[in-house]
C-alpha positions as CSV (number, residue, x, y, z in Angstrom):
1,X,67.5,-6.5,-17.0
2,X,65.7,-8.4,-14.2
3,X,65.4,-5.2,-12.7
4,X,63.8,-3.6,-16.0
5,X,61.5,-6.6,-16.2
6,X,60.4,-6.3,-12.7
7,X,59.2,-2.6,-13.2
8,X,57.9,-3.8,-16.5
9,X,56.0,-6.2,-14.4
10,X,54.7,-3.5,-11.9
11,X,53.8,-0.9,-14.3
12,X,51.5,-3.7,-16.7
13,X,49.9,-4.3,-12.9
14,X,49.0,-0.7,-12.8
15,X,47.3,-0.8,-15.8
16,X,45.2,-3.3,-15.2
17,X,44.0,-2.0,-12.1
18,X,43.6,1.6,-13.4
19,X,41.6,0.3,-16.1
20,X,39.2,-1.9,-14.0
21,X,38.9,1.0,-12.5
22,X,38.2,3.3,-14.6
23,X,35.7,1.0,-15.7
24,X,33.6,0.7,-12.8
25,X,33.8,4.5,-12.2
26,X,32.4,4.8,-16.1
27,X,29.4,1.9,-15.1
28,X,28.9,4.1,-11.8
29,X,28.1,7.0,-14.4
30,X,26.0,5.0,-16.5
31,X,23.8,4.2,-14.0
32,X,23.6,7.3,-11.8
33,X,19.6,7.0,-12.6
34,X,18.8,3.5,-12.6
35,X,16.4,2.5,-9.5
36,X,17.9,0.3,-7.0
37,X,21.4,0.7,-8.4
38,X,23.9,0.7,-5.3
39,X,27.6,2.5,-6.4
40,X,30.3,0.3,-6.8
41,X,34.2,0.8,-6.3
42,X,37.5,-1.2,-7.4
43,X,39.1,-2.6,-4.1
44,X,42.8,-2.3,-4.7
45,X,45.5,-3.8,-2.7
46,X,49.2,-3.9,-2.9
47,X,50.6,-6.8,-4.2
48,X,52.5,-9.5,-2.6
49,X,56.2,-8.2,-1.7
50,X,59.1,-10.3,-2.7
51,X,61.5,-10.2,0.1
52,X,65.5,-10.4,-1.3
53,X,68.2,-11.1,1.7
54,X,67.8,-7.8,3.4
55,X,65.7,-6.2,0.4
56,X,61.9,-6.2,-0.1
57,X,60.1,-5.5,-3.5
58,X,56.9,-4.4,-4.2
59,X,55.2,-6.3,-6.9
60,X,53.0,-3.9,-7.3
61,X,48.9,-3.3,-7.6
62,X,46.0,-5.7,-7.1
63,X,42.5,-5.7,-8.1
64,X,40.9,-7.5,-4.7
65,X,37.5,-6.7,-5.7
66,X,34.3,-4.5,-6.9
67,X,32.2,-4.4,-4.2
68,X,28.5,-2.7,-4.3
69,X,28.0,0.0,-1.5
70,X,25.5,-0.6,0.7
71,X,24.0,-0.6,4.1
72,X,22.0,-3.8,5.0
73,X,20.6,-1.9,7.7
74,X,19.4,1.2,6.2
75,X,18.0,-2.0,3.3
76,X,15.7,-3.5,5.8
77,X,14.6,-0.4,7.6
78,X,13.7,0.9,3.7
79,X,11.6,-2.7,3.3
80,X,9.8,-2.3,6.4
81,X,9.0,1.2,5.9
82,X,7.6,0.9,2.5
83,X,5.4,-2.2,3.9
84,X,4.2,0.3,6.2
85,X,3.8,3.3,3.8
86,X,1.7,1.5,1.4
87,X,-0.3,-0.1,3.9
88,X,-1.4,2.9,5.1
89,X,-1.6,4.1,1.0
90,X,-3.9,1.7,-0.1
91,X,-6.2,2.4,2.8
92,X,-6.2,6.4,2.6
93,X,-7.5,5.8,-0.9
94,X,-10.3,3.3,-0.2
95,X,-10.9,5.9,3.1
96,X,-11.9,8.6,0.8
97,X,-13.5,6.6,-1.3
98,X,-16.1,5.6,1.5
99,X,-15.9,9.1,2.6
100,X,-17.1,10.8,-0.7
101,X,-20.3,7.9,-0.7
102,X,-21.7,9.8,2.8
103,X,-22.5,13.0,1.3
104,X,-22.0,16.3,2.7
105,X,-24.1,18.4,5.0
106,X,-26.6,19.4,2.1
107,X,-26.9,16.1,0.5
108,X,-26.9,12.1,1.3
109,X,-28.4,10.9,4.0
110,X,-28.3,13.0,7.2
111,X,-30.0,16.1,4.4
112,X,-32.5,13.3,3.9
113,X,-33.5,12.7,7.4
114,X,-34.0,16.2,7.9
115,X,-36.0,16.8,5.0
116,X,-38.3,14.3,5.6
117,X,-38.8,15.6,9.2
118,X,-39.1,18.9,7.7
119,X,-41.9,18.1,5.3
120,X,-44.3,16.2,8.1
121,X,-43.9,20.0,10.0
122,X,-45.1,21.2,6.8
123,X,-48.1,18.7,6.5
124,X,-49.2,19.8,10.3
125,X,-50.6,23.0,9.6
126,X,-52.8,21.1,6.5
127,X,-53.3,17.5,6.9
128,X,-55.5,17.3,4.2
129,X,-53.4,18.6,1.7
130,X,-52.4,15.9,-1.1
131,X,-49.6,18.2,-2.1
132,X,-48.6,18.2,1.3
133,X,-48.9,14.4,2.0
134,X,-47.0,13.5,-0.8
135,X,-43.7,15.1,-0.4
136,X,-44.0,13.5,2.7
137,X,-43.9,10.1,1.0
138,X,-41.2,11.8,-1.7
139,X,-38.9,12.6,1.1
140,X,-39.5,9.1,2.5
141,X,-38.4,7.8,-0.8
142,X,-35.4,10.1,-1.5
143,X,-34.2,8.9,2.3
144,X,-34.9,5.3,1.5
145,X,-32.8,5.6,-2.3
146,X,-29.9,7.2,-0.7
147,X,-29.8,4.3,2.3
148,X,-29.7,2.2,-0.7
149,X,-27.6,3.9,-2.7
150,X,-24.9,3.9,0.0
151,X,-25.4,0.7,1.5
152,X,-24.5,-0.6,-2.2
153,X,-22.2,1.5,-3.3
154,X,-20.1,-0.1,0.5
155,X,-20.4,-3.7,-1.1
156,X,-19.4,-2.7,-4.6
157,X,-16.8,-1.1,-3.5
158,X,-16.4,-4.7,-1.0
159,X,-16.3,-6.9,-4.4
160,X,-14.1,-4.6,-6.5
161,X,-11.4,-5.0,-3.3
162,X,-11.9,-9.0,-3.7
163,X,-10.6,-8.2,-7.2
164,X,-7.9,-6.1,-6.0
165,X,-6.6,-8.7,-3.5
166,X,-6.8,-11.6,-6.4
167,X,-4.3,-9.2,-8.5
168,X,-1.8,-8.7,-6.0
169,X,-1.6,-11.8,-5.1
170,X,-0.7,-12.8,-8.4
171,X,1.9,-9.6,-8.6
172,X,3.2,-11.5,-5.3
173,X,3.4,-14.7,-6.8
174,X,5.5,-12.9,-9.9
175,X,8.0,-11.3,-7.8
176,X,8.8,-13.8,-5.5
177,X,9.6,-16.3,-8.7
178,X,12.0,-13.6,-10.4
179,X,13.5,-13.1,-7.0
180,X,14.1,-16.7,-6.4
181,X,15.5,-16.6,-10.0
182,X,18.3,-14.1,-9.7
183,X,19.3,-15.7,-5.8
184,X,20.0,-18.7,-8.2
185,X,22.1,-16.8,-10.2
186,X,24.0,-14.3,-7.6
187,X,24.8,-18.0,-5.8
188,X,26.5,-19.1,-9.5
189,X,28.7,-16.3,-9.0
190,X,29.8,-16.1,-5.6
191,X,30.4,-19.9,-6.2
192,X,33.0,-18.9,-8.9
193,X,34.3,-16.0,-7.3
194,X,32.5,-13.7,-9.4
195,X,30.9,-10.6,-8.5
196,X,27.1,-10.9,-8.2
197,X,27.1,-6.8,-7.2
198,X,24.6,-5.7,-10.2
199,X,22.1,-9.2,-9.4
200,X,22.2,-8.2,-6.1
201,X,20.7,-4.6,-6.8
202,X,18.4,-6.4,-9.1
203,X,17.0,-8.1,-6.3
204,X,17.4,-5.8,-3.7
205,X,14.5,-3.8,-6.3
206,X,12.6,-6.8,-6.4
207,X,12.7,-7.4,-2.8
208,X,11.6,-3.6,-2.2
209,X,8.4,-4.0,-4.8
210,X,7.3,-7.3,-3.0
211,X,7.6,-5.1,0.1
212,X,4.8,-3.3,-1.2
213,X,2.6,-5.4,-1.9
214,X,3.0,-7.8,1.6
215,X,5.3,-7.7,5.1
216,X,8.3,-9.0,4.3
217,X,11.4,-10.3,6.0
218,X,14.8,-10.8,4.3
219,X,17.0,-13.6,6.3
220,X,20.6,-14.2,5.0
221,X,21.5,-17.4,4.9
222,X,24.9,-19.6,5.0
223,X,25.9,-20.2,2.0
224,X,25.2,-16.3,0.9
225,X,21.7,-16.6,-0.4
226,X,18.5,-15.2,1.3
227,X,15.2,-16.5,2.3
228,X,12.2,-14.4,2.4
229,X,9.2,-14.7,4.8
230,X,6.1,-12.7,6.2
231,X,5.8,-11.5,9.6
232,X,3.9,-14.3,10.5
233,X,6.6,-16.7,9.2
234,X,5.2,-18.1,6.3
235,X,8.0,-18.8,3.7
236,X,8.2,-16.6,0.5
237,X,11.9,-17.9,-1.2
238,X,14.0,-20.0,0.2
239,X,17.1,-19.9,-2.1
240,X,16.1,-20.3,-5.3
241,X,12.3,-21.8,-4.3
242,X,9.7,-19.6,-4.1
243,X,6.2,-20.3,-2.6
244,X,3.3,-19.2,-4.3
245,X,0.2,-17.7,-2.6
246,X,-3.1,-18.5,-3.9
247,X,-6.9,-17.3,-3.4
248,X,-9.7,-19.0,-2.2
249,X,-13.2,-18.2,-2.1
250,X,-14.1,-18.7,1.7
251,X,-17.6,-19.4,3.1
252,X,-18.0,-15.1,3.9
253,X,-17.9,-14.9,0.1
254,X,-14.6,-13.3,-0.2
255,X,-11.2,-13.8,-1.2
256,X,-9.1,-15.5,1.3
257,X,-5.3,-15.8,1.0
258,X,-3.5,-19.1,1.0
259,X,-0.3,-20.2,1.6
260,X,-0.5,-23.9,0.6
261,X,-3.5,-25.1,3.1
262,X,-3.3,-22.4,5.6
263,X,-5.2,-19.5,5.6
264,X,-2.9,-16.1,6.2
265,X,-5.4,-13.4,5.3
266,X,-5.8,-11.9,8.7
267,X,-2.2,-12.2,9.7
268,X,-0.5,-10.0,7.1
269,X,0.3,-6.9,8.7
270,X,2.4,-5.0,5.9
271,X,2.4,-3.8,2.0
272,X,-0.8,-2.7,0.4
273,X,-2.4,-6.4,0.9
274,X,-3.3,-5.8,4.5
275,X,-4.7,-2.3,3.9
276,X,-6.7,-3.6,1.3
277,X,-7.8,-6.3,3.7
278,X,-8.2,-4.1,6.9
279,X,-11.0,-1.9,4.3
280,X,-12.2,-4.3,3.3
281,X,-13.1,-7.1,6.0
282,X,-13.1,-4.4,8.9
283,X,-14.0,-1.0,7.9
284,X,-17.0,-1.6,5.2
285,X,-18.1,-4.1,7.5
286,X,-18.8,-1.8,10.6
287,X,-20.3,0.7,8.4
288,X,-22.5,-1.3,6.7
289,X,-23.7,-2.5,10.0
290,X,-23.7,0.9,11.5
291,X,-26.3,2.0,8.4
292,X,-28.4,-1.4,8.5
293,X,-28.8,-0.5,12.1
294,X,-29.8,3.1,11.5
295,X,-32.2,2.1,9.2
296,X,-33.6,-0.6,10.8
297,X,-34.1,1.9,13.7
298,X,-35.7,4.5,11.6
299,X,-38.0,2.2,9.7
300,X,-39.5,0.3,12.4
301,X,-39.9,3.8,15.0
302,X,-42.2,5.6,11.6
303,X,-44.0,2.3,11.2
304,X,-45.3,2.4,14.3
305,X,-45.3,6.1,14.7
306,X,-47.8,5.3,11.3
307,X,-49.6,2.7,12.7
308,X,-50.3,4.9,15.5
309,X,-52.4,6.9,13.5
310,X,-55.4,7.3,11.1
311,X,-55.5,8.2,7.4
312,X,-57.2,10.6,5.5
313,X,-60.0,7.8,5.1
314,X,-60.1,6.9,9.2
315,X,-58.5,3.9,8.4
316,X,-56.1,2.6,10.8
317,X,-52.2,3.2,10.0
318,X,-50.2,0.6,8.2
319,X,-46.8,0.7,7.9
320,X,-45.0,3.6,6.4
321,X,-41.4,1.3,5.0
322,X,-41.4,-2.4,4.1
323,X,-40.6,-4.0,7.9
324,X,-36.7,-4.5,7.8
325,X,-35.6,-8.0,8.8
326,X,-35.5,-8.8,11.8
327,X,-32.0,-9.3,12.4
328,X,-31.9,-5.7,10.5
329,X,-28.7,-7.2,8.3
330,X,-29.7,-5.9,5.2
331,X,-31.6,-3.5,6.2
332,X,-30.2,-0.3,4.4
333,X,-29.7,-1.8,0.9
334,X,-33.8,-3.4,1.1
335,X,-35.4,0.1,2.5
336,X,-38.3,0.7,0.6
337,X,-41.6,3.0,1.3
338,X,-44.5,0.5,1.4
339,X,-47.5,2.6,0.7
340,X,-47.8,4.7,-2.7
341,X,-51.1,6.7,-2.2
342,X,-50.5,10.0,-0.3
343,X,-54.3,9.4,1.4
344,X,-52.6,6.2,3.7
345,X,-50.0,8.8,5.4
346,X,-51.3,8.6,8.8
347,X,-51.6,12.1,10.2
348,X,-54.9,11.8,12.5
349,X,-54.9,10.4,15.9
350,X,-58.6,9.2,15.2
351,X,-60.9,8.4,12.8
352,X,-61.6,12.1,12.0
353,X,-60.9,12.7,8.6
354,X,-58.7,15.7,8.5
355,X,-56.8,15.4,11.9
356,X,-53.4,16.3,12.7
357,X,-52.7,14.8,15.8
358,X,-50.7,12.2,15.1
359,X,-48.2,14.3,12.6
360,X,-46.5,14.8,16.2
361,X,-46.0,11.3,16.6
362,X,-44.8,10.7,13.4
363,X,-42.4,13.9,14.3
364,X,-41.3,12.4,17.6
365,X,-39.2,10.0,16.0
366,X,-36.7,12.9,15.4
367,X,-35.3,13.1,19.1
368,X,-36.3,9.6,19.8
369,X,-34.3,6.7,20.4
370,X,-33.6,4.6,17.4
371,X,-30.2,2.8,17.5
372,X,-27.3,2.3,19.6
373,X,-29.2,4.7,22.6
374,X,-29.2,7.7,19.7
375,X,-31.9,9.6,18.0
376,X,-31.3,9.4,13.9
377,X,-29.2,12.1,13.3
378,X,-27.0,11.5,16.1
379,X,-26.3,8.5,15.6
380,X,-25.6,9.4,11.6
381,X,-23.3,12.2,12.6
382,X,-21.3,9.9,14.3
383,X,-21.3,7.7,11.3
384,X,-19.6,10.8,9.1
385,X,-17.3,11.8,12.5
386,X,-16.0,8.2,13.0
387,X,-15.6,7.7,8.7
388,X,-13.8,11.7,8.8
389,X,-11.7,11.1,11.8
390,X,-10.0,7.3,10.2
391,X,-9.7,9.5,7.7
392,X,-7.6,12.2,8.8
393,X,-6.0,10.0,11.1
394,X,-4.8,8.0,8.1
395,X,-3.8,10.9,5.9
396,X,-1.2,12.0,8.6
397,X,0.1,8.7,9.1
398,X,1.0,8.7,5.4
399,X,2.5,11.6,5.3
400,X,4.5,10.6,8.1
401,X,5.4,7.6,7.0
402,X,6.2,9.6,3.2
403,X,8.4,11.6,5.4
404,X,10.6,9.1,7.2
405,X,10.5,7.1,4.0
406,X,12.2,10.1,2.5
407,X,14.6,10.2,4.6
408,X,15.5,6.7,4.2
409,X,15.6,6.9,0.7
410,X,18.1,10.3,1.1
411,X,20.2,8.3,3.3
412,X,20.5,5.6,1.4
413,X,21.0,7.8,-1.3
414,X,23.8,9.0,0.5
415,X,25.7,5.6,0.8
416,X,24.7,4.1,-1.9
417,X,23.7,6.7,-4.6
418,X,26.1,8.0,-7.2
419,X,27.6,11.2,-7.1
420,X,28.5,12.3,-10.4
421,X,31.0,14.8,-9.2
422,X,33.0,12.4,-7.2
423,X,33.0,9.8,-10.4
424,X,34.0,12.7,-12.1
425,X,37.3,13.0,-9.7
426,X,37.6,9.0,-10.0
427,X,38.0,9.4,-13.3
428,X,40.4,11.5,-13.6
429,X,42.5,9.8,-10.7
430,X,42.5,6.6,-12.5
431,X,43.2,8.4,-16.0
432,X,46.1,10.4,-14.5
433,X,47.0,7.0,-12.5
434,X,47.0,4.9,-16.3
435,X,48.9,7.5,-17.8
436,X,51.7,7.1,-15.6
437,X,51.5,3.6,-15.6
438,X,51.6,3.5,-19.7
439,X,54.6,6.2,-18.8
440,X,56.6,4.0,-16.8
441,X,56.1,1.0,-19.2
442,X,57.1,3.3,-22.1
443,X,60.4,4.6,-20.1
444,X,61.3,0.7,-19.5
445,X,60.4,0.0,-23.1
446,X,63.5,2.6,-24.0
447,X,65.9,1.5,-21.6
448,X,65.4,-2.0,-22.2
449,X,66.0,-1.2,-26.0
450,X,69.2,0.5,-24.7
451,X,70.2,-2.6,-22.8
452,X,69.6,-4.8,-25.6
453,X,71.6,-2.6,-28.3
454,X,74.4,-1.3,-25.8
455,X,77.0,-4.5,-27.4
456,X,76.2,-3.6,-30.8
């Protein structure tokens, strides 16, 4: 009956396996759509043989393991893509945010300049005219509203980023706790020889989210758990530790990034942080320049194009715009036409009431020289060139970067996806596999019955 027993023995092994089998296959199923779930399969090995003289015995099936499928690899390039991809996300939508506050080719600012130029060729002809002279100073308004208009809408746009930047750094704050949390708990298990397979996909989802947000390194550590840094190597987690960011208000005004007494803001280079950062201490900076310079330009060549001049009265010209400052920062947002009577517009080039002669001056400033070696429009078509180009350039780069993140995710998806069809195969393996199993022990059942009545 040892015999009998033995195959008992085997067969009650087989069961077990099947069934943790089966189980895992059935999991597998359940989560086919849950994000960040890696596949997992039962690891079976034969059992230890029992060697008899000559003879050696199989002792039958052993469960080794569930093990998670997955590709640390394919993991981190997934993490430094999506860094990258919402880097470039977050700045594509600030982009054409800016881009949408520069009007087109009939409207904003460049439209503006030309109107106003437009309507001092029709005061020429009729100096005299009130009508005339004062759609001058409404085109001088309309140009000095939308230089205002734009230059503000740049630093709203500036503050609401500051807020932006506060938020996320909270959201990095959250994530880096829960994943310090569950690298607690998957130690717990590998520590008593559990498997940790399902914590681990927890975190591996976690780990991809903070990826979004800030670059991100993961770096495995001895005894199996992981710590997390930026690129610069400032620590995120350190087992179950995490490190929190924090803001502080710097002396620009804006939001700076901590990490404990050191300031990091300018050396994130990942996640939608540093494209919110990039917008928002590089590009709205240059363009606000660019426009404070442009109207600094403008204003001051019409003043004394005005001042050139005579008004309807034979006065002497005063200036046409309140002077910019002289460092012209600010200049854009403070533009403002200084005179309000349509008589001061100085259109003579003496004392003649009546005169013309100095619309032409007042004209000139059209092709001349106003900032950065350009005339006005020049140098505001280069504005809406350098603002469309960043642009563009940006828009391909995410859909590049969409592209290869795609791929990734298809790879991955590959590896460490579930494929229904093939669980539905498992299954059936392992059911077939149990029945037999449950067969055998049935079949030993009987004989041992046999055995146990055959002296009766």
């Amino acid at each position: 009956m040892s015999g009998l027993n033995q195959s008992l023995a085997i067969a009650l092994t087989g069961l077990a396996a099947s069934q943790q089998a089966l189980a895992t296959s059935s999991n597998n199923v359940a989560n086919a759509n849950t994000p960040g779930y890696a596949r997992e399969r039962a690891v079976l090995t034969s059992g230890e043989p029992v060697v008899w003289g000559s003879l050696t015995y199989g002792t039958g099936v052993v469960l080794q393991k569930i093990e998670s499928v997955r590709d640390s690899i394919l993991e981190i390039q997934l993490n430094q893509e999506t860094q990258q991809q919402s880097k470039l996300d977050a700045a594509l939508a600030q982009l054409l945010q800016i881009q949408s506050q520069f009007g087109t080719a009939n409207s904003g600012i460049g439209a503006d300049i030309s109107k106003f130029f437009n309507s001092l060729q029709q005061l020429a002809p009729d100096p005299s005219n009130l009508a005339l002279r004062q759609s001058v100073l409404t085109a001088a308004g309309n140009l000095a509203n939308d230089f205002n208009s734009t230059a503000n809408h740049l630093q709203t746009q500036r503050s609401n980023l500051d807020l932006t930047v506060i938020q996320s750094v909270g959201e990095v704050n959250t994530l880096t706790a829960q994943i310090a949390g569950v690298d607690e708990q998957i130690a717990n298990l590998q520590n008593a020889h559990q498997d940790a397979g399902m914590l681990i996909d927890k975190q591996t989802n976690l780990i991809r989210q903070l990826s979004a947000l800030v670059d991100v390194s993961v770096i495995p550590t001895d005894n199996g758990g992981i710590t997390l840094a930026t690129s610069n190597g400032t620590t995120l987690v350190s087992g179950s530790q995490n490190f929190s960011f924090s803001t502080q208000l710097g002396s620009d005004g804006l939001q700076h990034i901590m990490a404990g007494t050191q300031d990091i803001t300018g050396t994130l280079t990942g996640g939608s942080l540093a494209g919110l950062i990039q917008i928002r201490d590089q590009e709205i900076p240059s363009l606000g320049s660019s426009l404070d310079q442009l109207a600094a330009g403008l204003a001051n060549a019409l003043n004394t194009a005005n001042r050139a001049g005579f008004d309807l009265n034979g006065i002497a010209g005063v200036d046409l715009f309140v002077p910019p400052p002289v460092s012209g920062v600010g200049a854009a947002a403070t533009l403002r036409v200084s005179i309000t009577d349509p008589a001061l517009i100085a259109a003579s080039s003496d004392d003649a009431s009546g005169g013309n002669g100095n619309v032409a001056v007042l004209a000139a400033v059209h092709d001349q020289v106003v900032a950065n070696g350009q005339t006005p429009l020049d140098f505001y078509s280069n504005i809406i060139f350098h603002v469309g180009n960043v642009t563009a350039n940006t828009s391909a780069d995410v859909d590049a970067s969409n592209l290869i993140l795609q791929q990734l995710q298809d790879q991955r998806g590959s590896i460490s996806g579930v494929s229904l069809d093939e669980e539905a195969a498992n299954i059936i393996q392992f059911q077939t596999a149990y029945q037999a199993a449950a067969r055998v022990v049935s079949t030993v059942n009987t004989l041992l019955d046999v055995a146990v009545n055959l002296g009766r």
